[in-house]
C-alpha atoms as one frame of an Amber mdcrd trajectory, in Angstrom:
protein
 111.023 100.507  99.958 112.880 103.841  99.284 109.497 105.955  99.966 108.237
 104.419 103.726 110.765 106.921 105.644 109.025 109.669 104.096 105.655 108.194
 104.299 106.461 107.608 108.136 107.311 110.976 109.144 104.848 112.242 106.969
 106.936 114.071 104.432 108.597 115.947 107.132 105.280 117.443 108.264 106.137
 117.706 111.733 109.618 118.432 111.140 109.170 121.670 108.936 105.877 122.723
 110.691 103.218 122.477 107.452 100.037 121.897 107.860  98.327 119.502 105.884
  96.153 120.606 102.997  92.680 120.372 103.408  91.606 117.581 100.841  93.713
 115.647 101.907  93.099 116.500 105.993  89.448 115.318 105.268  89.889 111.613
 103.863  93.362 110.961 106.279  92.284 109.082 109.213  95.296 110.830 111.165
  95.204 114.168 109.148  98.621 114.014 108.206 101.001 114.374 105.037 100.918
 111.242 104.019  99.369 108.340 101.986  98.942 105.439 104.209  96.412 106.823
 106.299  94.024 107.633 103.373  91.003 106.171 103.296  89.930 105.154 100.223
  86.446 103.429 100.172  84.491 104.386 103.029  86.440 102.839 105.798  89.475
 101.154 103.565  92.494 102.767 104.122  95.567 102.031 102.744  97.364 101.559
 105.947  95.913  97.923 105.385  97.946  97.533 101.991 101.054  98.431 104.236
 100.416  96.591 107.029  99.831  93.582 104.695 103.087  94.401 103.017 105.203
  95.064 106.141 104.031  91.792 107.468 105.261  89.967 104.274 108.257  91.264
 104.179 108.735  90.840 107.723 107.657  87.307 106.744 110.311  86.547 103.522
 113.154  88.273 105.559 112.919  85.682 108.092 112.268  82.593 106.027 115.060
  83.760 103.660 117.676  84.508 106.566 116.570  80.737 108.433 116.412  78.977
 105.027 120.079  80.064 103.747 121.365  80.697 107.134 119.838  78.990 110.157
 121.566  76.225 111.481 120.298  73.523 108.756 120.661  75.349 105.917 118.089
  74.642 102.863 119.043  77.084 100.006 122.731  76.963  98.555 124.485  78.694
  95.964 126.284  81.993  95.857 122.861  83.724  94.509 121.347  82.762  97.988
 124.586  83.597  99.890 124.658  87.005  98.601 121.134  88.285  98.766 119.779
  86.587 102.287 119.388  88.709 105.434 122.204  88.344 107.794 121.042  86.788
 110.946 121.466  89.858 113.055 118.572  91.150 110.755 116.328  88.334 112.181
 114.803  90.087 115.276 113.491  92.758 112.760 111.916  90.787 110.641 110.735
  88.420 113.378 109.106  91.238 114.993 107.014  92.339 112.149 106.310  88.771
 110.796 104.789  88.151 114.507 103.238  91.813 115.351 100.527  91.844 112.654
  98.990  88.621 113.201  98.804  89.502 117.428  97.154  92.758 116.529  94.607
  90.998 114.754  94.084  88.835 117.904  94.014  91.150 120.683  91.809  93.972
 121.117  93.316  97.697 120.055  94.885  98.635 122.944  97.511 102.208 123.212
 100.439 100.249 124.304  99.968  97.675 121.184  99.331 100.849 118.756 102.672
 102.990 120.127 104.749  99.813 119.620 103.548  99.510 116.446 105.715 102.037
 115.534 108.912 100.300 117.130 107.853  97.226 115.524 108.337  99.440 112.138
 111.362 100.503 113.175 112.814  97.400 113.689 111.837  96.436 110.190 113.326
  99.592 108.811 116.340  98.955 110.267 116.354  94.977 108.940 116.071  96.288
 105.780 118.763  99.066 106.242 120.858  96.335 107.348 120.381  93.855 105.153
 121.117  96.040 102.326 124.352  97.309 103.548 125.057  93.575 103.541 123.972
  92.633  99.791 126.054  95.512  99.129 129.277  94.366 100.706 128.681  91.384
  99.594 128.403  92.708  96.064 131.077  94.834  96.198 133.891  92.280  95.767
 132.976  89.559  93.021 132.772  86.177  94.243 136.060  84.261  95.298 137.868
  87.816  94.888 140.914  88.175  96.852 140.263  92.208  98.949 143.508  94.214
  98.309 144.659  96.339 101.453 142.405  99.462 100.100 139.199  97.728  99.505
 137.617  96.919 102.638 138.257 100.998 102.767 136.345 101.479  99.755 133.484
  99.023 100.455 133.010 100.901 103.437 133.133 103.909 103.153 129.810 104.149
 101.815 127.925 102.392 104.145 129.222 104.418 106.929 128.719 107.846 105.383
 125.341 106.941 104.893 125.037 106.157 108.001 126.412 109.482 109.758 124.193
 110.956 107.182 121.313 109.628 108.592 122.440 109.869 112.282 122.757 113.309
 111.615 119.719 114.196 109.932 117.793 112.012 112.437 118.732 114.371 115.203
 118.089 117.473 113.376 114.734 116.250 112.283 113.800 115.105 116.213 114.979
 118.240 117.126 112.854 120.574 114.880 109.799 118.398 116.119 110.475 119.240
 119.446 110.893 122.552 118.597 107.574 123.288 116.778 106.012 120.961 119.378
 104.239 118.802 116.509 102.617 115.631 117.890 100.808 113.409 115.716  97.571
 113.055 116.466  97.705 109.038 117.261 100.187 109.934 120.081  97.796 112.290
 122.160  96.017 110.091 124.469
């Protein structure tokens, strides 16, 4: 989803150095800018909505790329072809389908909580990846000849977006550093 970069670095909390407003300080188990870390009914939060989502997606991702295109293919049709993960995207989605369930299992440990966040990262960028293929893939109709400008055009896009975010990225890591924000899951 469109909103779980911002939700992830907290609305650019520790980017831009703002503190978070009281309120919502009080019922965030981290105290941060954000949602998924609100509690909600005594000790509900709804990083467990998330974490239930994450892992389904992480879950659908994988089925979806093995089903249309793991080496005995189940789902046909240009519908499928068009809309699965790419199998590059697999890891990703592997990662998160298998994360949740071994968190469950082992005890809450720091190294399984920081990778957590790798683990989401992975996903984000299975996602990011997956729709810069459905795009692509989009982009010329089906059985379309490409004339010598259009893989140009279908790219150019994707690969401003990308420097976009590269770039941003770096300033954003950068003004952390600077204003020496660290979350409060990552002191320990």
């Amino acid at each position: 989803p469109s909103w779980r970069p911002g939700e992830e670095i907290s609305w650019g909390q520790r980017v831009f150095a703002f503190g978070t407003p009281e309120e919502l300080a009080a019922v965030n188990q981290q105290a941060e800018t954000n949602f998924h870390n609100v509690r909600v009914a005594g000790e509900f939060s709804l990083q467990a909505v998330f974490k239930a989502v994450s892992w389904l997606i992480g879950v659908v991702g994988l089925a979806l790329a093995l089903l249309v295109r793991g080496p005995r293919p189940l789902l046909h049709g240009p519908f499928w072809a068009r809309v699965t993960p790419p199998l590059c995207a697999v890891p990703g989605f592997l990662g998160m389908a298998l994360y949740w369930p071994v968190a469950l299992v082992l005890p809450v440990v720091p190294p399984l909580t920081r990778f957590q966040e790798w683990v989401e990262f992975g996903l984000h960028l299975a996602i990011a990846v997956t729709v810069l293929c459905v795009y692509l893939r989009s982009a010329r109709p089906a059985g379309a000849a490409a004339g010598p400008g259009h893989a140009r055009r279908t790219w150019a896009l994707p690969v401003v977006t990308l420097a976009v975010v590269v770039v941003l990225t770096i300033v954003f890591a950068a003004l952390t550093l600077h204003h020496g924000i660290v979350p409060i899951n990552a002191r320990s």
